[in-house]
Structure formats: structure tokens, C-alpha cells
N, C-alpha and C positions, 0 to 999 in steps of 0.2 A: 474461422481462421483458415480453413481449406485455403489450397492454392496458394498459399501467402498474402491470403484477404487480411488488413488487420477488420478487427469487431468495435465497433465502437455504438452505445445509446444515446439517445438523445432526447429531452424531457422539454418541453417548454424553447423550442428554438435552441437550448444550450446542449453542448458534449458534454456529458457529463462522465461515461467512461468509456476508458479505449485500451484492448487487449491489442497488444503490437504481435503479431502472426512470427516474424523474426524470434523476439526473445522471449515471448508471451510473457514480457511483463503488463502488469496491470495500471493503470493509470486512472485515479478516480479526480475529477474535477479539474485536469489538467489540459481543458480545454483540448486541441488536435494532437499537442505536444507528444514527444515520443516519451511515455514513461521512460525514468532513466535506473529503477530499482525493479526488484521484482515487486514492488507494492509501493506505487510512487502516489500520496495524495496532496493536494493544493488544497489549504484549509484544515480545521481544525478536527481529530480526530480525539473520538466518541469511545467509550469503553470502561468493562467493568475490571479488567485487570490486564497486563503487559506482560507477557514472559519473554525471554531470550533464550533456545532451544530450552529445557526442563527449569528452567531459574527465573522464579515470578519475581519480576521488578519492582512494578508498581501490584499491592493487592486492592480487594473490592472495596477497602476502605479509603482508596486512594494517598494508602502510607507506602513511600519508599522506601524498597529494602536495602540491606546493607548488601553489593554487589559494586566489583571492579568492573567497569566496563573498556572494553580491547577488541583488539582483533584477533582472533586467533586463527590458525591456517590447520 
């Protein structure tokens, strides 16, 4: 990302990830697209458990916790 390069891989002919130099967000399978979070994926995301800063959402047994979800400033 020097210079304002964005970083982007590519596997098999496809984008598969692209670090925007700008916001350096990450964009996984989001073909050229400019990620538009700081962790923007297209398709289905994989994992053994969710937190939201210290507050595990989902745990490794894939039970949802009791949790308000908001936005807080």
C-alpha cells in the first residue's frame, strides 16, 4: 500500500482480496470493489466463534448469546 498503491491477490484468474491503501479496509472476495467496512467479505463466513469488542456472541458451539445489539458512540 506504499504510495497509495491499493494491495490486492489473486488465485486462479479471480481477486480474491483487496486492501484499499485510502482506508485500508480489507475486502475479501469482493472482486475490484472498494471494501466498504473495515472487513468487508462477499460470501459466507467461516469461524469458531463472534465477539463484539470483549462480548462473545455466537460461542464454539454455535449457541447465540443473550446480547443487545446497537451502536454505541
Amino acid at each position: 500500500m506504499e504510495g497509495g498503491i491499493h494491495t490486492t491477490l489473486q488465485a486462479g484468474g479471480q481477486y480474491g482480496l483487496k486492501i484499499d491503501a485510502s482506508t485500508r479496509n480489507v475486502g475479501i472476495g469482493t472482486a475490484l470493489a472498494t471494501p466498504t467496512d473495515k472487513l468487508h467479505v462477499t460470501g459466507t463466513i467461516r469461524g469458531d466463534s463472534y465477539k463484539i469488542g470483549t462480548t462473545t456472541v455466537i460461542d464454539a458451539s454455535r449457541v447465540v448469546q443473550n446480547v443487545t445489539l446497537g451502536h454505541s458512540n
